[in-house]
PDB file of N, CA, C and O in Angstrom:
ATOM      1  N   UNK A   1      -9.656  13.080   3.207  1.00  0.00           N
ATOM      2  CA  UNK A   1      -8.224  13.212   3.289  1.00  0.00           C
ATOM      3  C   UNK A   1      -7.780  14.286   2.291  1.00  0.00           C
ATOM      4  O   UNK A   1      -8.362  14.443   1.218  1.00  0.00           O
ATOM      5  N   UNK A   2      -6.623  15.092   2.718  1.00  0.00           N
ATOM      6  CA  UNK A   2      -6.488  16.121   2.328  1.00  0.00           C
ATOM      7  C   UNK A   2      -4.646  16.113   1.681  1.00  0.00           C
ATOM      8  O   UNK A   2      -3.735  16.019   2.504  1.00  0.00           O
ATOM      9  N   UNK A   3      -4.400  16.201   0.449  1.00  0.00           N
ATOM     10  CA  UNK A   3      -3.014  16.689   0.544  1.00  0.00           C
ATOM     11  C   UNK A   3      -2.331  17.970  -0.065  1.00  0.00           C
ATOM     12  O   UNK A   3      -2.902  18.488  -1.026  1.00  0.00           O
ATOM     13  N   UNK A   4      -1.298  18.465   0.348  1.00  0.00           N
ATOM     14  CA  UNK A   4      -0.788  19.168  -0.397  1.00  0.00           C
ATOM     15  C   UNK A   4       0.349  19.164  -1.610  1.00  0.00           C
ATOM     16  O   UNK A   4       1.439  18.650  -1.356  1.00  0.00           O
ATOM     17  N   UNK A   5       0.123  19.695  -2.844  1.00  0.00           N
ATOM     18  CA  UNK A   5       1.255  19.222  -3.518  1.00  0.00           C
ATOM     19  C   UNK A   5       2.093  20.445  -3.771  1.00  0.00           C
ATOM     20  O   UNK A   5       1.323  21.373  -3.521  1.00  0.00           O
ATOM     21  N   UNK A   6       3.215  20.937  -4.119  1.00  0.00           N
ATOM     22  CA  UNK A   6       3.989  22.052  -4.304  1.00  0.00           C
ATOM     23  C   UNK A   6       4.781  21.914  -5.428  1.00  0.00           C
ATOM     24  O   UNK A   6       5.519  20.942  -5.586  1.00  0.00           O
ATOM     25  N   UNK A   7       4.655  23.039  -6.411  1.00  0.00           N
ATOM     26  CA  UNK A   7       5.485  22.621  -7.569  1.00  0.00           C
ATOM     27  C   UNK A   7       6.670  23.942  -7.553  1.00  0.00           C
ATOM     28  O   UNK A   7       6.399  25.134  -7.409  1.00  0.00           O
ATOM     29  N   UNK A   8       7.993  23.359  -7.740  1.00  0.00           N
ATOM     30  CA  UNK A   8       9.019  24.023  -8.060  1.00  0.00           C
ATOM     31  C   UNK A   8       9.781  24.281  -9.356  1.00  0.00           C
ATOM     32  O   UNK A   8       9.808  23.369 -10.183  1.00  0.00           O
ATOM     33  N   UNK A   9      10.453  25.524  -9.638  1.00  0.00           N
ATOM     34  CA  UNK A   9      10.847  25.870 -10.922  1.00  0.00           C
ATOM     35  C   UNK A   9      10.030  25.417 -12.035  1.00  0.00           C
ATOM     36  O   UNK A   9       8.834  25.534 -11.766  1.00  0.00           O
ATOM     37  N   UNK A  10      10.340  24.759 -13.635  1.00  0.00           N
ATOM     38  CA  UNK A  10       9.884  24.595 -14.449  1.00  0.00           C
ATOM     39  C   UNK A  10       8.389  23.663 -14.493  1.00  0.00           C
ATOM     40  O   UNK A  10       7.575  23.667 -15.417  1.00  0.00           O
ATOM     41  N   UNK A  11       8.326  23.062 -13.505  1.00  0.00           N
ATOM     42  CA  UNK A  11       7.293  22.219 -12.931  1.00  0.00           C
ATOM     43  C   UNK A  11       5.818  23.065 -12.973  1.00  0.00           C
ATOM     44  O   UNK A  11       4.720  22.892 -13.502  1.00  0.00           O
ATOM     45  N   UNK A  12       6.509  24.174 -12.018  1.00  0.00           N
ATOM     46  CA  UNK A  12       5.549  25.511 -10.961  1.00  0.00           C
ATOM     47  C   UNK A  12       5.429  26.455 -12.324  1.00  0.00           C
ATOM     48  O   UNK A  12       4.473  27.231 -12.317  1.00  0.00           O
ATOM     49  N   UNK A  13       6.237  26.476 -13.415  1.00  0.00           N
ATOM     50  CA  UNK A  13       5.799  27.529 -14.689  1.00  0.00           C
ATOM     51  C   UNK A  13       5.186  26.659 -15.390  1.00  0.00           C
ATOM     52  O   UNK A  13       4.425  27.389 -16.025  1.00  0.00           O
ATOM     53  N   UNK A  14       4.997  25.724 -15.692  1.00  0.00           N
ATOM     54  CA  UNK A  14       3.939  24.872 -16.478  1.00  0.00           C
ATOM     55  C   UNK A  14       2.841  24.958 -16.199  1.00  0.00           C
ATOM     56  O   UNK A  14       1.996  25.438 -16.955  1.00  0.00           O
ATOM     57  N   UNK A  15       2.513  24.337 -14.589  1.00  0.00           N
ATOM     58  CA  UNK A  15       0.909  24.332 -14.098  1.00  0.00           C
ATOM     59  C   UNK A  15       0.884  25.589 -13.912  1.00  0.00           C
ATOM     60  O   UNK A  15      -0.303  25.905 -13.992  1.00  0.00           O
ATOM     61  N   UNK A  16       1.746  26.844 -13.630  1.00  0.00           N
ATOM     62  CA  UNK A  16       1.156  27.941 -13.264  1.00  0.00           C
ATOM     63  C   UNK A  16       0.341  28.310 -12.016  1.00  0.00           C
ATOM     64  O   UNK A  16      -0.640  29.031 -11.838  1.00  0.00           O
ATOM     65  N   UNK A  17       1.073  27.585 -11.254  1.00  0.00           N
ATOM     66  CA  UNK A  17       1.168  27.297  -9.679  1.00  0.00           C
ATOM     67  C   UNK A  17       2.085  26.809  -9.112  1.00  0.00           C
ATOM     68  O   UNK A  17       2.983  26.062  -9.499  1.00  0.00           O
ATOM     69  N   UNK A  18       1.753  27.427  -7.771  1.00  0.00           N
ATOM     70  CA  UNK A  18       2.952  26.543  -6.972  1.00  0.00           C
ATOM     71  C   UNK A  18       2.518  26.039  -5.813  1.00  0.00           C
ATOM     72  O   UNK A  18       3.366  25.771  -4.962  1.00  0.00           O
ATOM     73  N   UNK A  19       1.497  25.869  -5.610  1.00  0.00           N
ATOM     74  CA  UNK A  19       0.704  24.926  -4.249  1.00  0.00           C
ATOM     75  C   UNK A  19      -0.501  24.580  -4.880  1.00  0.00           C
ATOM     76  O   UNK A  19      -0.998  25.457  -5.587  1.00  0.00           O
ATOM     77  N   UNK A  20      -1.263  23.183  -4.762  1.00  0.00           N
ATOM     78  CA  UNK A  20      -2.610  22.900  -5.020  1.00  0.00           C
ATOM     79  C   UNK A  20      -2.797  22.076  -3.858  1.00  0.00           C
ATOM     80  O   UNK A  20      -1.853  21.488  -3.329  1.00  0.00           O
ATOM     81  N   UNK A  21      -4.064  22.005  -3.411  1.00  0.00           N
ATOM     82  CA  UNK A  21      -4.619  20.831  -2.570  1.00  0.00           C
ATOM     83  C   UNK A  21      -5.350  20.278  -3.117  1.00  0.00           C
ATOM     84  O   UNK A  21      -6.272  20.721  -3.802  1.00  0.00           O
ATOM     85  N   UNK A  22      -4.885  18.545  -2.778  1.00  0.00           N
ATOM     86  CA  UNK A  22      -5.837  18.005  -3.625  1.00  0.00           C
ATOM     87  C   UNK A  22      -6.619  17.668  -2.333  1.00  0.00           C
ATOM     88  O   UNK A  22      -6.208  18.022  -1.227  1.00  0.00           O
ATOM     89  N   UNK A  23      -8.136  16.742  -2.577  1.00  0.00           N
ATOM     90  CA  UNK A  23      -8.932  15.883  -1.723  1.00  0.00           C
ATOM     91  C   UNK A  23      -9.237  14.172  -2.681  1.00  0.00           C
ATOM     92  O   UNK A  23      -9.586  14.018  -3.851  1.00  0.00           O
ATOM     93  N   UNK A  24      -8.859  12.861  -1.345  1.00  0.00           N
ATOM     94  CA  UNK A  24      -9.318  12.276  -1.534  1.00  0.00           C
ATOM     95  C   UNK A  24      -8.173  11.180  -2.916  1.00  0.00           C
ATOM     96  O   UNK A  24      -8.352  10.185  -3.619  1.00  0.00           O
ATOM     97  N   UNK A  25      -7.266  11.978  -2.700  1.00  0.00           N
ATOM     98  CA  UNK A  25      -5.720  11.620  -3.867  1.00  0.00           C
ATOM     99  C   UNK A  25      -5.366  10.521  -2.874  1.00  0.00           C
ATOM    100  O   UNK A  25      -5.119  10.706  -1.682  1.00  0.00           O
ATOM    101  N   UNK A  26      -5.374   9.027  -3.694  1.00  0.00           N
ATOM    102  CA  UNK A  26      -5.018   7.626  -2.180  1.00  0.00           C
ATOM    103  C   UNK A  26      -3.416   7.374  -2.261  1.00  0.00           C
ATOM    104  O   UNK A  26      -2.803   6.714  -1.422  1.00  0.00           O
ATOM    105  N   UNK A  27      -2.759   8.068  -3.526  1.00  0.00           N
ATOM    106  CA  UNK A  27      -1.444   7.150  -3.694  1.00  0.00           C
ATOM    107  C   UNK A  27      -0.681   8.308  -4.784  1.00  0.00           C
ATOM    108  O   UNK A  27      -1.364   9.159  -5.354  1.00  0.00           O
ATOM    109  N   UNK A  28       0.394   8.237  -4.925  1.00  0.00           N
ATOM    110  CA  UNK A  28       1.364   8.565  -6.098  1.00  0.00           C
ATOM    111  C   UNK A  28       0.666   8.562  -6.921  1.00  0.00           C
ATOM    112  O   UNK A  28      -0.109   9.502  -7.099  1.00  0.00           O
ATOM    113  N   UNK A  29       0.716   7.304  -7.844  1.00  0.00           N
ATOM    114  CA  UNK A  29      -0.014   7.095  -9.280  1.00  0.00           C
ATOM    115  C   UNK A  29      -0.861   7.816  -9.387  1.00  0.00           C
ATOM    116  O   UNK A  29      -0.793   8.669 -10.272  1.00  0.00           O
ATOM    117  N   UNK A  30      -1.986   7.749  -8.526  1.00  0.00           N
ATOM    118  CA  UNK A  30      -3.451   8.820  -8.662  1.00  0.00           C
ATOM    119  C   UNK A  30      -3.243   9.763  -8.550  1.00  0.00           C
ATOM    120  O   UNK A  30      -4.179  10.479  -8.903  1.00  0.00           O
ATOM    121  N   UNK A  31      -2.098  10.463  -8.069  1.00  0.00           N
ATOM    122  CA  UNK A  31      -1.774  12.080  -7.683  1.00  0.00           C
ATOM    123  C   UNK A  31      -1.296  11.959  -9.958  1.00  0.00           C
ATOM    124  O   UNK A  31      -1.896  12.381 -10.947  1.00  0.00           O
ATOM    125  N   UNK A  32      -0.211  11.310  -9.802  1.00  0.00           N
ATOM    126  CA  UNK A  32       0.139  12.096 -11.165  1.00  0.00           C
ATOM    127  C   UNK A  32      -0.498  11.597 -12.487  1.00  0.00           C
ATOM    128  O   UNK A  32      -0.170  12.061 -13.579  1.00  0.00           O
ATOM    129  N   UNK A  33      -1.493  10.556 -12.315  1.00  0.00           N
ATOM    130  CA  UNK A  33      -2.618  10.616 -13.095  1.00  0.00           C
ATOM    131  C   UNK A  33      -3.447  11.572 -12.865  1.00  0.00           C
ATOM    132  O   UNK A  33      -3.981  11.797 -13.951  1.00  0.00           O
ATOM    133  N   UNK A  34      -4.022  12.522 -11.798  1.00  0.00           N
ATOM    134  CA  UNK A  34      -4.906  13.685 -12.018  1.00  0.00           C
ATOM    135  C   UNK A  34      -4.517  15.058 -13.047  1.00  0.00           C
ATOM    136  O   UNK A  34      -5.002  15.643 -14.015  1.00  0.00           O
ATOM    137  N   UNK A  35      -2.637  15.188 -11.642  1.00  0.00           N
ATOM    138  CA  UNK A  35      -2.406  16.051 -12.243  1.00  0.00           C
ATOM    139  C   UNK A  35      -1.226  15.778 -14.113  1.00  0.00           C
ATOM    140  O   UNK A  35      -0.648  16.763 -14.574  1.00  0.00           O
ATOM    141  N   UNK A  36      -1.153  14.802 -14.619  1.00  0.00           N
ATOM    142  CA  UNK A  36      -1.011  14.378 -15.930  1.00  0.00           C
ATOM    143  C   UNK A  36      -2.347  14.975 -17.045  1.00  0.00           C
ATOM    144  O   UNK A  36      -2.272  15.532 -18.140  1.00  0.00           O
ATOM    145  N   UNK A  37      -3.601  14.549 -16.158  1.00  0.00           N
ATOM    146  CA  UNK A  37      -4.827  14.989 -16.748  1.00  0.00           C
ATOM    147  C   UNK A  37      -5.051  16.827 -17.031  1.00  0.00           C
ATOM    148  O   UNK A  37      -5.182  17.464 -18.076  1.00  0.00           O
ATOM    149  N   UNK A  38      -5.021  17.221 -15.695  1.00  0.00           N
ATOM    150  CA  UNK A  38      -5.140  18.778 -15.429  1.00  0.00           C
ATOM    151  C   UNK A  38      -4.212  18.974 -16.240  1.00  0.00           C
ATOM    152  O   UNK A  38      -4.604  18.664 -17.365  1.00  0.00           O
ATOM    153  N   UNK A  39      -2.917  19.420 -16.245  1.00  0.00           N
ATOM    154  CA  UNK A  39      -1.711  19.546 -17.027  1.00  0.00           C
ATOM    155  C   UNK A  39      -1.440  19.236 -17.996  1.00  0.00           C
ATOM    156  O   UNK A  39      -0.232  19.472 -18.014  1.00  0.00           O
ATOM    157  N   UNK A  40      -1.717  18.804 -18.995  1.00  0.00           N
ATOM    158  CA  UNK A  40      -1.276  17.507 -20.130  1.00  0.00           C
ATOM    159  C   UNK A  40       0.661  17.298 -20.257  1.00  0.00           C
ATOM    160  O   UNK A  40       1.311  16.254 -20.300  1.00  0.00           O
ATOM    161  N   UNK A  41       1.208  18.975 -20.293  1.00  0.00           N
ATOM    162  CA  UNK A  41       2.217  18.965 -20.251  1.00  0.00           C
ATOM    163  C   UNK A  41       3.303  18.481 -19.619  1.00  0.00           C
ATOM    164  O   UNK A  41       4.424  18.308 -20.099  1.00  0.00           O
ATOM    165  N   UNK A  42       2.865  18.231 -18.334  1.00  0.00           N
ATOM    166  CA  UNK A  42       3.959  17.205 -17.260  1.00  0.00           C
ATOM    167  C   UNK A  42       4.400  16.550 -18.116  1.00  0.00           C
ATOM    168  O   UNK A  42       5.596  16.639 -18.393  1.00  0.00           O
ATOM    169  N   UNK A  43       3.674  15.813 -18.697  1.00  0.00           N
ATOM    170  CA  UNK A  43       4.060  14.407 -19.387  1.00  0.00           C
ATOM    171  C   UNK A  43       5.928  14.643 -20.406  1.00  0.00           C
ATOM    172  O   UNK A  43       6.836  13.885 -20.747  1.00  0.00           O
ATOM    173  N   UNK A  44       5.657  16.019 -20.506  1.00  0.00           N
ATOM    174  CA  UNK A  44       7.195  16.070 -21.390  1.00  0.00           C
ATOM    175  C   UNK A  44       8.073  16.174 -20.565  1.00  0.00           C
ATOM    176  O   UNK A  44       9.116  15.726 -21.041  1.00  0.00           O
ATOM    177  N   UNK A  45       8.217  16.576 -19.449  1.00  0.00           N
ATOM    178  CA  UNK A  45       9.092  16.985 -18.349  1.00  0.00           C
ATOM    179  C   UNK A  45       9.676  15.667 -17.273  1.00  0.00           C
ATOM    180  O   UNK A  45       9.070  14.632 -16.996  1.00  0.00           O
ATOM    181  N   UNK A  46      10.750  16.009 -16.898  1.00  0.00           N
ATOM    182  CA  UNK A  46      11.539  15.634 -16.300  1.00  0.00           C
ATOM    183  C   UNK A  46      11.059  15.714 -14.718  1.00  0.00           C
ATOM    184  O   UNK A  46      11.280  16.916 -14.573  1.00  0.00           O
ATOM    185  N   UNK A  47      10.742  15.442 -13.901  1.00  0.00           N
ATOM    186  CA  UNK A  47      10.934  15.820 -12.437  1.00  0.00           C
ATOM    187  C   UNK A  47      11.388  14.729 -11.088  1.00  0.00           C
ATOM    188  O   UNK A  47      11.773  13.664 -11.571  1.00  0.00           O
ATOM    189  N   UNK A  48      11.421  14.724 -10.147  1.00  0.00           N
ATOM    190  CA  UNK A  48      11.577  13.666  -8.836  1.00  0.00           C
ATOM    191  C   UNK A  48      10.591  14.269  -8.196  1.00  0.00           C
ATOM    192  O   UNK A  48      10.251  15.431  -8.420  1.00  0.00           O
ATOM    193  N   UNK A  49       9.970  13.368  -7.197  1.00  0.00           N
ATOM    194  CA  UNK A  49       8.664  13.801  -6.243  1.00  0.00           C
ATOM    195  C   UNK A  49       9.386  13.621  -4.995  1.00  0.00           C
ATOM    196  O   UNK A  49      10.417  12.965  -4.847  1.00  0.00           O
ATOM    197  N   UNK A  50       8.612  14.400  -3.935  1.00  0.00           N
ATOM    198  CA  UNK A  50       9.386  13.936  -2.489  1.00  0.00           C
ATOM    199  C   UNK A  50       8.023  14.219  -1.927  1.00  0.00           C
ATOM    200  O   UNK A  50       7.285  15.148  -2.255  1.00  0.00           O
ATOM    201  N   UNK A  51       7.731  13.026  -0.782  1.00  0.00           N
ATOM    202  CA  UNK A  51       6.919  12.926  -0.025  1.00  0.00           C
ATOM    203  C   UNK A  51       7.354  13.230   1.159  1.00  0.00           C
ATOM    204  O   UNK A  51       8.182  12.433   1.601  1.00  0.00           O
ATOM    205  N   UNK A  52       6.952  14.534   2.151  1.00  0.00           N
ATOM    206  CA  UNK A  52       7.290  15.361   3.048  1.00  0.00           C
ATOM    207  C   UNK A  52       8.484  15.084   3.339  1.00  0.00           C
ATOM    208  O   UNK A  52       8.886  14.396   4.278  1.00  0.00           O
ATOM    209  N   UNK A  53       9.172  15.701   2.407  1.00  0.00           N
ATOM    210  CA  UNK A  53      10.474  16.325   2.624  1.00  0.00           C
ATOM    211  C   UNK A  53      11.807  14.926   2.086  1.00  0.00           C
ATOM    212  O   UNK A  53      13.028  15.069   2.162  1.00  0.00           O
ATOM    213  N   UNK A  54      11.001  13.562   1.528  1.00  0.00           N
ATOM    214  CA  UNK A  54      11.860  12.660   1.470  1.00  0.00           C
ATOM    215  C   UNK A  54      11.952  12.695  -0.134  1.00  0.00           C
ATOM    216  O   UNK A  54      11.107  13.315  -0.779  1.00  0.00           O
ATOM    217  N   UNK A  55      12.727  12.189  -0.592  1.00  0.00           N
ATOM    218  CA  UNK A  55      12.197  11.836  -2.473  1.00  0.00           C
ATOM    219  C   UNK A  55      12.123  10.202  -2.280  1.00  0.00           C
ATOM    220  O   UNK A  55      12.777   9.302  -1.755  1.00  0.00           O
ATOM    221  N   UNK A  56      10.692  10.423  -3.171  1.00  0.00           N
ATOM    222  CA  UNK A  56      10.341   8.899  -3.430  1.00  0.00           C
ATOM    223  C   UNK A  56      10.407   8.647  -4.785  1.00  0.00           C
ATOM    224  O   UNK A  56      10.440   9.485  -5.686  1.00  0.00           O
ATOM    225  N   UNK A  57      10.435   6.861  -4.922  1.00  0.00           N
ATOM    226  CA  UNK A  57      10.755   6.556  -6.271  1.00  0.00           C
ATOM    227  C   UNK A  57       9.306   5.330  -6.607  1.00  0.00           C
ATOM    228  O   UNK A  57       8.941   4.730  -7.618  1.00  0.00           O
ATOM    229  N   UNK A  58       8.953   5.373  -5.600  1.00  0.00           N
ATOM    230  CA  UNK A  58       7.271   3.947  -5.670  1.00  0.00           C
ATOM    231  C   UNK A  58       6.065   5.024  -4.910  1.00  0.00           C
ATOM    232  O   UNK A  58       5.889   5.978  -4.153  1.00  0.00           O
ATOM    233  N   UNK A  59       5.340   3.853  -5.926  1.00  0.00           N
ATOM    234  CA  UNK A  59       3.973   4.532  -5.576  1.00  0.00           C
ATOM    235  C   UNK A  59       3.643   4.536  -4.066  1.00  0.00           C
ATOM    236  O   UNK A  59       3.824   3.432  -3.551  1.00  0.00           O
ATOM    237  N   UNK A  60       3.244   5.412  -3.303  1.00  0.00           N
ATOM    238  CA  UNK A  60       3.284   5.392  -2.002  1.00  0.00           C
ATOM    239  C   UNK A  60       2.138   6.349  -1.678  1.00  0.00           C
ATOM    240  O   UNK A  60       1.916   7.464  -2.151  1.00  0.00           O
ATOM    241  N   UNK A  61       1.314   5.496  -0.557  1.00  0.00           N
ATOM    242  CA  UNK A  61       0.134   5.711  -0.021  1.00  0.00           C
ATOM    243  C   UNK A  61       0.385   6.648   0.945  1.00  0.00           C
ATOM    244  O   UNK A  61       1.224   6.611   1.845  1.00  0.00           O
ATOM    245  N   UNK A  62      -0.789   7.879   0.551  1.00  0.00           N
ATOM    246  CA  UNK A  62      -0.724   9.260   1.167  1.00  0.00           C
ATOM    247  C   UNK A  62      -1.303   9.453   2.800  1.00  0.00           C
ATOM    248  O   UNK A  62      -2.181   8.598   2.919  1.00  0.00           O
ATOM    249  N   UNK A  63      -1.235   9.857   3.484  1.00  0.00           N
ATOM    250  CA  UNK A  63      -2.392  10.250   4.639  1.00  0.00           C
ATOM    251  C   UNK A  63      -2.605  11.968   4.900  1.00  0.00           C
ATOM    252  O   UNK A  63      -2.040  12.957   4.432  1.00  0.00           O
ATOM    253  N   UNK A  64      -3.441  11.822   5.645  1.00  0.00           N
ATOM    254  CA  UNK A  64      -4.102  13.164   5.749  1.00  0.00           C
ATOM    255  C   UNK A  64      -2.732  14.473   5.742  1.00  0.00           C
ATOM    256  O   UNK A  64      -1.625  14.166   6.184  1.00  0.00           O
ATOM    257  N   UNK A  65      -2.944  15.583   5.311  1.00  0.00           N
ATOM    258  CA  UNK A  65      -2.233  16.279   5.399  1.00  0.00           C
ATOM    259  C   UNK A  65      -0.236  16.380   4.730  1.00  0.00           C
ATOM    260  O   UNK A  65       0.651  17.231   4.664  1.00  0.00           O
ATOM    261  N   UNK A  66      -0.428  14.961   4.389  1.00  0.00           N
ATOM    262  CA  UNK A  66       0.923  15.012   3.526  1.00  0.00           C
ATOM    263  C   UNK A  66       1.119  16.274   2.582  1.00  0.00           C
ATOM    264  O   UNK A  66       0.295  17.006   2.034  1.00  0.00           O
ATOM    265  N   UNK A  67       2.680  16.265   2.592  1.00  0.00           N
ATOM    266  CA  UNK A  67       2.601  17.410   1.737  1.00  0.00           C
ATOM    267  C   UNK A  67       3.762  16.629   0.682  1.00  0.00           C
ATOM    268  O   UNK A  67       4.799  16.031   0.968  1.00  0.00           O
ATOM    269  N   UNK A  68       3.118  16.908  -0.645  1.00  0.00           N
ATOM    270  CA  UNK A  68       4.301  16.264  -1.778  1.00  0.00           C
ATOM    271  C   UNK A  68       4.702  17.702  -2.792  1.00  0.00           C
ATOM    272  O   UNK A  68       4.068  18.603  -3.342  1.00  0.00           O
ATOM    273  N   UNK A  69       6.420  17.206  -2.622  1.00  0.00           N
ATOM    274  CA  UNK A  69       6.602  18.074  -3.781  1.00  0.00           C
ATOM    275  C   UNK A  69       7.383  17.831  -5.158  1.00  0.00           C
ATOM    276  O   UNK A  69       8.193  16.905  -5.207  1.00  0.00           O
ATOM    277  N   UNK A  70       7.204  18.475  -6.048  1.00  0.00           N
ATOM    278  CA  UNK A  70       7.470  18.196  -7.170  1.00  0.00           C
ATOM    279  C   UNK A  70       8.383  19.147  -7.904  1.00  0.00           C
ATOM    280  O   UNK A  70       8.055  20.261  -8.311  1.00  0.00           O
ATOM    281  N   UNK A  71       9.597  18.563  -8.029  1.00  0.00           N
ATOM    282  CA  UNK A  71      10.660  18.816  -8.245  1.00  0.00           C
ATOM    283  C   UNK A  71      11.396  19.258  -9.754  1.00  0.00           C
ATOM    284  O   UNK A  71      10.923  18.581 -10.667  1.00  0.00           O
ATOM    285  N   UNK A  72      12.056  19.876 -10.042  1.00  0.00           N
ATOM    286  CA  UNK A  72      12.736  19.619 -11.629  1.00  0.00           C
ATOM    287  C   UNK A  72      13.914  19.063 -11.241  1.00  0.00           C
ATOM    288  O   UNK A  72      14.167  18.698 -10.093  1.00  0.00           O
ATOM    289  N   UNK A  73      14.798  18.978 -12.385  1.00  0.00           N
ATOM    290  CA  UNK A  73      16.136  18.270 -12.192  1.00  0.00           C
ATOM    291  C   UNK A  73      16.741  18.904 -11.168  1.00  0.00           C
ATOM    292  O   UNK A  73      16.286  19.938 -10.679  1.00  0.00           O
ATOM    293  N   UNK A  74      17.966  18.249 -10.714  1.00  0.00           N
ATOM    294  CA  UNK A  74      18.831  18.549  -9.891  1.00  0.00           C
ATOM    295  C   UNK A  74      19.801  19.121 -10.476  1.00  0.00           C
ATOM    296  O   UNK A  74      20.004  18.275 -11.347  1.00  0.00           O
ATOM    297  N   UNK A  75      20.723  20.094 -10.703  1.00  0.00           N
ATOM    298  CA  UNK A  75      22.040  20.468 -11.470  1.00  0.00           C
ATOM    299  C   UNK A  75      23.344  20.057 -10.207  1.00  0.00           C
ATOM    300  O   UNK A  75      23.304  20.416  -9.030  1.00  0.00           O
ATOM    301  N   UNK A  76      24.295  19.334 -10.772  1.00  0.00           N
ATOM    302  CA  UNK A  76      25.421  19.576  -9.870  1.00  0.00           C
ATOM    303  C   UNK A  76      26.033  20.829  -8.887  1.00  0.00           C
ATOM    304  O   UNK A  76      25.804  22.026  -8.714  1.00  0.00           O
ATOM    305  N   UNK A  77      26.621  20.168  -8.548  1.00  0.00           N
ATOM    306  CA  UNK A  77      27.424  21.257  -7.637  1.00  0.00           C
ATOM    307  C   UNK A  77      28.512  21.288  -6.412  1.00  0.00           C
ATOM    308  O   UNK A  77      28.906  22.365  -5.963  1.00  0.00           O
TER     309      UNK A  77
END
């Protein structure tokens, strides 16, 4: 199983990317325990995740080809 994750604004200048695929990532938690690991820096930051195209707030089980992205704050408007 295959997913994609996408990082935007301050998120995407931290890791110094803005698309990774992971393999074999079963859930939320394990996605941002890897990338917590790879990164150390997430951990100071602020963000919301959205699982293809929704924002989620629970750990939620991935399937093939999902694409998650990872967000910074929202500013009004």
């Amino acid at each position: 199983m295959e997913v994609e994750v996408r990082f935007y604004g301050r998120v995407s200048e931290t890791t110094g990317l803005s698309s990774a695929k992971y393999q074999d990532v079963k859930n939320i938690d394990a996605l941002l325990n890897l990338l917590k690991g790879e990164f150390p820096k997430l951990q100071n930051l602020q963000y919301t995740m959205a699982l293809n195209q929704v924002i989620i707030n629970t750990n939620t089980t991935f399937k093939d080809g999902d694409i998650i992205a990872i967000l910074p704050p929202f500013a009004g408007g």
